[in-house]
MARMAR-648518 format. One line per 8 residues: for each residue x, y, z of C-alpha. Coordinates in steps of 0.1 Angstrom, whole numbers, plus 5000, padded with zeros to 4 digits. Each point is the difference from the previous one (the first is absolute). Example, Ala and Ser with C-alpha at 12.3 -4.5 7.8 and 13.67 -1.06 7.14 Angstrom:
% MARMAR-648518
5123/4955/5078; 5014/5034/4993
END
This chain:
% MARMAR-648518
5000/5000/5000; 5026/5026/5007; 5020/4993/4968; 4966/5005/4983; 4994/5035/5018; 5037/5006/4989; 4992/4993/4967; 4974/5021/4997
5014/5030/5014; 5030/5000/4976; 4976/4995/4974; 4982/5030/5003; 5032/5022/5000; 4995/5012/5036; 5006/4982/5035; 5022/5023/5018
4994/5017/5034; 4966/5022/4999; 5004/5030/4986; 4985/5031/5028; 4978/5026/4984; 5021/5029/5011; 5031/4976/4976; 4978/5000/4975
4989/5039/4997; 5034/5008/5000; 5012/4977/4973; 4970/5006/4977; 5002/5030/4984; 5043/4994/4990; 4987/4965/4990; 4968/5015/4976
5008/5035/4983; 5030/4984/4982; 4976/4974/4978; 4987/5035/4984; 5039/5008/4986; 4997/4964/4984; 4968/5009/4984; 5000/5009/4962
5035/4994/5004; 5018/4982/4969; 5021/4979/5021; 5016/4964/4990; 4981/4970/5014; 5026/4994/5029; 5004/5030/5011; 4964/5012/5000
4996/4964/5024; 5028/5008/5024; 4987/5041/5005; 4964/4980/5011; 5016/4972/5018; 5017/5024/5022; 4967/5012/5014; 4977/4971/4990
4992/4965/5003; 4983/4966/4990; 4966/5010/4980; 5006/5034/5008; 5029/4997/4979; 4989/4983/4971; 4970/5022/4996; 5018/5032/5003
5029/4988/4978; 4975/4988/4970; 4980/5028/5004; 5030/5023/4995; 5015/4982/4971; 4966/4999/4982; 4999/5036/5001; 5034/5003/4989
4998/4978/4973; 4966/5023/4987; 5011/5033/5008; 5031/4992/4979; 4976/4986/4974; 4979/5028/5000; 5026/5023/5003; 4985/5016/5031
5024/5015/5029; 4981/4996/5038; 5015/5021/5026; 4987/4998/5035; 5010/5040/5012; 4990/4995/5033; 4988/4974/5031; 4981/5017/5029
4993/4978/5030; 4966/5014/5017; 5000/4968/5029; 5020/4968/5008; 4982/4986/5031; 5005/4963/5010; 4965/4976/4999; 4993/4967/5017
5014/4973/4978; 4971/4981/4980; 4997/4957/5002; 5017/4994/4973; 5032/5023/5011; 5034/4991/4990; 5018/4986/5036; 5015/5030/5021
4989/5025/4971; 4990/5033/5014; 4971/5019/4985; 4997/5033/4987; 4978/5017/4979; 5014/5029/4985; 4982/5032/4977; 5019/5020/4976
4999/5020/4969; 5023/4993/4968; 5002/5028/4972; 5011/4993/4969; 5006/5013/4959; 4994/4975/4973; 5014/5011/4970; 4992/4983/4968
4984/5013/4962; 5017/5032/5003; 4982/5006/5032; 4998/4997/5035; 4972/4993/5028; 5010/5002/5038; 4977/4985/5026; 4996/4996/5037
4993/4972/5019; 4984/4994/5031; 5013/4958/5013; 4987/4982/5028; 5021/4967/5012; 5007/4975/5024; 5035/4983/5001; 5011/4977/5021
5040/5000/5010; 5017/4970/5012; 5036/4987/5006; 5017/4981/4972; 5034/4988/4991; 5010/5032/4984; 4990/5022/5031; 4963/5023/5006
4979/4994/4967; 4961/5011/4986; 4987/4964/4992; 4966/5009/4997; 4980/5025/4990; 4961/5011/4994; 4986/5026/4982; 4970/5014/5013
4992/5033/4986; 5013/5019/4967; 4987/5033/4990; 5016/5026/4972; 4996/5032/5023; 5016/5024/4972; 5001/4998/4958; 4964/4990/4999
4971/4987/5015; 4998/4983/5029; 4992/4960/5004; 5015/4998/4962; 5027/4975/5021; 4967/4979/5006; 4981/4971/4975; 4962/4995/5002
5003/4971/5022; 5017/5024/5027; 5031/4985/5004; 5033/5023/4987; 5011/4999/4958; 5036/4999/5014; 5012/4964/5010; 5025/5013/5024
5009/5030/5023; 5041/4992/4997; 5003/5012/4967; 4995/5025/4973; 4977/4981/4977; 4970/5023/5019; 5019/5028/4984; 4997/4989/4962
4971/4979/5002; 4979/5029/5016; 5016/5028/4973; 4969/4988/4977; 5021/4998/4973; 5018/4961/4999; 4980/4972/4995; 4998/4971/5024
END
């Protein structure tokens, strides 16, 4: 039995000691605004996986990271430039962990606002979003990581309407709150 707790733990990517709240507020913000200067970003394969390994891990990871090279890959198709201009945090607050928490993750849910320019056809749209998240940080092998995270709100608060960030079943357009893709997708102007 305890070889098959053991198992498990190092399986989901995270078994160190718990991580305290007051760990966790201080390490999220160095561990989050980062993934923005990765977003749009042109980078090789490698080394756009080792800037988000540094500060994420397990599915956290490999969302972010496939996210961030699919936009890549179709801004440099499309010959569109996204440049996030600024990351404001408005509250980072730590939460009870839910059921199905990570082991000795901390909670946090966090609110911020990302601006940002798409430029693209000549032309250029900026927008403003309003995110709403929960991430869970735990202990791995490669130190404090975010190995979870849950988007629960998304708004554009600036560069047109409001609720444009939302599809008619109510859930948000944009798949992820780690990157960019928000950004282009939103501008009204790139296809799916």
């Amino acid at each position: 039995m305890r070889r098959l707790l053991l198992g498990a733990l190092l399986l989901a990517g995270c078994g160190g000691a718990p991580v305290a709240p007051a760990t966790a507020l201080e390490a999220f913000r160095p561990l989050h605004a980062p993934l923005y200067a990765a977003a749009g970003q042109d980078r090789a394969p490698e080394a756009l996986h080792a800037h988000l390994a540094a500060r994420l891990h397990g599915p956290a990871l490999t969302r972010t990271y496939r996210d961030q090279a699919a936009l890549a890959r179709r801004a440099r198709a499309e010959d569109t430039v996204v440049e996030v201009d600024s990351l404001r945090y408005l509250s980072v607050e730590p939460i009870p962990p839910p059921p199905d928490s990570p082991p000795g993750a901390a909670w946090l849910r966090a609110r911020w606002t990302v601006s940002g320019t798409v430029r693209h056809q000549g032309h250029a749209h900026q927008r403003t979003n309003l995110y709403a998240a929960d991430y869970a940080l735990a202990e791995t092998e490669s130190g404090l990581r975010i190995v979870d995270e849950r988007l629960i709100g998304l708004d554009r608060v600036a560069g047109g309407a409001g609720g444009e960030a939302w599809g008619p079943d109510g859930r948000p357009r944009a798949a992820r709150p780690l990157d960019a893709a928000a950004l282009l997708e939103l501008s009204g102007e790139a296809g799916p």
